[in-house]
Structures are given as structure tokens and as C-alpha cells.
C-alpha positions as semicolon CSV with decimal commas, in nm:
position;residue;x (nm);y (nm);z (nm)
1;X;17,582;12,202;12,028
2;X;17,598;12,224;11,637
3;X;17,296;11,987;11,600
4;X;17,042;12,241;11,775
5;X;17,197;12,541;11,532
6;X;17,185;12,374;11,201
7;X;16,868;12,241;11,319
8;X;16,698;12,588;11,342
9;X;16,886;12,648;10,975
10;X;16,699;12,443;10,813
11;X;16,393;12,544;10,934
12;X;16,445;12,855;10,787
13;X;16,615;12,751;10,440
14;X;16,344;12,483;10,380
15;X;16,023;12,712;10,381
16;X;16,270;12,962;10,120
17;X;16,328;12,672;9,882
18;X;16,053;12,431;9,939
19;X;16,147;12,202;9,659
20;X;16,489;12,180;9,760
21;X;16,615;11,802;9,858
22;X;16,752;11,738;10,193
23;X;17,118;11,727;10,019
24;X;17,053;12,046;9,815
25;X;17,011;12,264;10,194
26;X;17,313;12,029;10,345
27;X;17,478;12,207;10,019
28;X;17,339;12,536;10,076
29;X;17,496;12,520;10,462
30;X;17,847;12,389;10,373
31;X;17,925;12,629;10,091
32;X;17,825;12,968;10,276
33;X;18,021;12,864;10,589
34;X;18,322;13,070;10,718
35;X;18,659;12,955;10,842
36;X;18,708;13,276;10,992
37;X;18,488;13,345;11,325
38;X;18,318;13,566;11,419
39;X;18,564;13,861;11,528
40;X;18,721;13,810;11,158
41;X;19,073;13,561;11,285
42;X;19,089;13,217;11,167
43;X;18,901;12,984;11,411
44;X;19,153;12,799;11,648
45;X;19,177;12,509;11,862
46;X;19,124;12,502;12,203
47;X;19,457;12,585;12,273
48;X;19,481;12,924;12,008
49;X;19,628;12,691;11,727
50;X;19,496;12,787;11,415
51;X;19,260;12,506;11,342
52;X;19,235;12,292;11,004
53;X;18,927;12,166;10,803
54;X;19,003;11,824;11,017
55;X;18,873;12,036;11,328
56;X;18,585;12,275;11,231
57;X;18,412;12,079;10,911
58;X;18,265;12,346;10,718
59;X;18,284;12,593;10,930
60;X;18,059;12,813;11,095
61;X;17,768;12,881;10,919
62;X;17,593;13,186;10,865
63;X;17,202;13,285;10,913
64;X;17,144;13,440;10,622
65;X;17,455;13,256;10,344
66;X;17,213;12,981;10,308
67;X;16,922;13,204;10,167
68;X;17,138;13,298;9,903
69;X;17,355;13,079;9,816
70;X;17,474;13,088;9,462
71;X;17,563;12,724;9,457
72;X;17,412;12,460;9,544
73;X;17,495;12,090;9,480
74;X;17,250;11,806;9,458
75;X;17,345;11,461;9,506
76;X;17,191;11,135;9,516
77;X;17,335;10,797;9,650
78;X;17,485;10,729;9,304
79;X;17,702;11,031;9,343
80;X;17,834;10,810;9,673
């Protein structure tokens, strides 16, 4: 269900920073998400473990951390 939700996050980062590269809003998403949810504990597994970066990625990103978020990286495929 992530795809749908980042989705809709770009479409509201990319008319902000028009100029911005595809990997410059992937940036902007990553570093402004939280490994804490939403009622302020660590996110867990399915199973109330606390989960690791292996399970959640990023995190879970916020609606309004990309808008502003104080750094952003920009890669090419050289930086690959």
C-alpha cells in the first residue's frame, strides 16, 4: 500500500520544487521519515517486536517533512 502514498507525495513535493530531479524528492522523502509511528513508540513487527531499518526502509513518511526538508541529496548514476 506504500506505492499509492508516496505516490500522492510526490504530487505534492514536485509542484513545491519544480526543478527538483526525481532523486532530489526520493531524497526529500527518505530523510524526513520517522521510525517512530504515529502514536510516538518505535514501529514494530507484526508480532510487537521492535522493528529494524531491514523491516520499515525509511520509515514512515510525513505530509508535510518533504516540503521542508533541509537536506536534500542529488545523485546521478555515477554516484551508483
Amino acid at each position: 500500500m506504500s506505492c499509492p502514498h508516496v505516490s500522492a507525495m510526490i504530487a505534492v513535493v514536485k509542484p513545491q520544487y519544480p526543478s527538483w530531479s526525481p532523486s532530489a524528492i526520493k531524497s526529500a522523502i527518505t530523510t524526513t521519515a520517522s521510525q517512530i509511528n504515529n502514536t510516538k513508540d518505535p514501529i514494530t513487527k507484526e508480532l510487537g517486536a521492535i522493528a529494524t531499518a531491514y523491516d520499515y526502509g525509511a520509515g514512515e513518511i510525513s505530509t508535510t517533512g518533504p516540503l521542508q526538508p533541509g537536506l536534500v541529496y542529488e545523485t546521478t548514476t555515477i554516484d551508483y
